[in-house]
N, C-alpha and C positions, 0 to 999 in steps of 0.2 A: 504494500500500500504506500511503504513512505516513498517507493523508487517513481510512482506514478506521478507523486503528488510534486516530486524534483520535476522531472520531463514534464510538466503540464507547465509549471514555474519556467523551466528553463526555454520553452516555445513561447510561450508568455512574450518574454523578455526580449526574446528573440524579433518576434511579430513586429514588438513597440519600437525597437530597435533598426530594423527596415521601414517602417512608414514614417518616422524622423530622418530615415536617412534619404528618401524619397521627397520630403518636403523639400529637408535644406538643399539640393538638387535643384531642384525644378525650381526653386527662389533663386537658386544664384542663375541661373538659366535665362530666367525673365532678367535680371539686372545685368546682365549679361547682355543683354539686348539695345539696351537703355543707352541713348547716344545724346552728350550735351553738345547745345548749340553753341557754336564758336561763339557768336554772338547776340549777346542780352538786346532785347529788341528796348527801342529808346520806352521812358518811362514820359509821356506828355498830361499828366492827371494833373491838374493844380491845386493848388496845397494851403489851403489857411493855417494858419499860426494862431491860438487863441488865448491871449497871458491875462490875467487878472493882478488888476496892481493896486493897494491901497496905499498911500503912506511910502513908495518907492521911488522917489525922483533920484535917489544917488543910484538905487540897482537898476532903474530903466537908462539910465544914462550911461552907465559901464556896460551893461551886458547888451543890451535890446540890440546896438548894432550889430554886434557877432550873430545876431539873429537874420536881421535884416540884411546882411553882404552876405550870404550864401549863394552857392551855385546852385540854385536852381532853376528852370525857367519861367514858370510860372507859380507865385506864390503871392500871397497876402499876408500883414500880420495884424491881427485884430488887436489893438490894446483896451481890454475895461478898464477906466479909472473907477472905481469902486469907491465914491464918495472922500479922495483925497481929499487931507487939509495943509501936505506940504506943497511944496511949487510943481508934482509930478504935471500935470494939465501944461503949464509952460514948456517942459522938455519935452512931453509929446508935443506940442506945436512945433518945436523948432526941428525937431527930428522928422516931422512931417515932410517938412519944406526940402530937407534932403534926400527922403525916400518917400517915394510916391507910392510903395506898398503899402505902406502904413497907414492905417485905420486906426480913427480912436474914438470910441464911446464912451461917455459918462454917465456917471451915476450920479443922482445926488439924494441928499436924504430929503424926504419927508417927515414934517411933523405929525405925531401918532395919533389919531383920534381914539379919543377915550369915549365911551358910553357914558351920556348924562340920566343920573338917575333922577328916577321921580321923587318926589316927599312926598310923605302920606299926609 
């Protein structure tokens, strides 16, 4: 009984051991096939940039260019001014003037309306 119970194991083993080796085959077969093209076709999708800035006129001043000179062809960069209270709104203007991708939206706050309640 024990010598059946080996040889059923050892076919077992055997079986799993040919249809993994049938797999990995027939996968490198297919990749095998598999040819890169010399060349990457141009990429022309245009591209927004979308920064959110409160309170950043010294970080929109240092960084925003390295954004804005990039090699791309077609790109935009969207600046939020998010309800500044330092001079950011200033440096996007003048930064405007030199890059004509440049977008800038503001934000400003609103006064909150409260619910007036009744007196009894």
């Amino acid at each position: 009984m024990e010598t059946y119970i080996r040889l059923t194991f050892f076919v077992l083993i055997l079986l799993v051991f040919i249809v993994q080796l049938y797999y990995l085959i027939s996968n490198h077969v297919t990749l095998s096939k598999y040819r890169v093209a010399d060349e990457l076709p141009e990429a022309n999708v245009p591209i927004s940039v979308i920064i959110s800035a409160r309170n950043e006129s010294k970080n929109l001043e240092e960084y925003l260019p390295y954004i804005l000179e990039q090699n791309y062809p077609d790109f935009e960069v969207v600046v939020v001014n998010d309800c500044s209270s330092d001079d950011s709104y200033e440096v996007l203007e003048q930064m405007q003037v030199a890059y004509p991708n440049l977008k800038i939206v503001t934000i400003t706050e609103h006064p909150v309306l409260r619910p007036v309640k009744n007196s009894p």
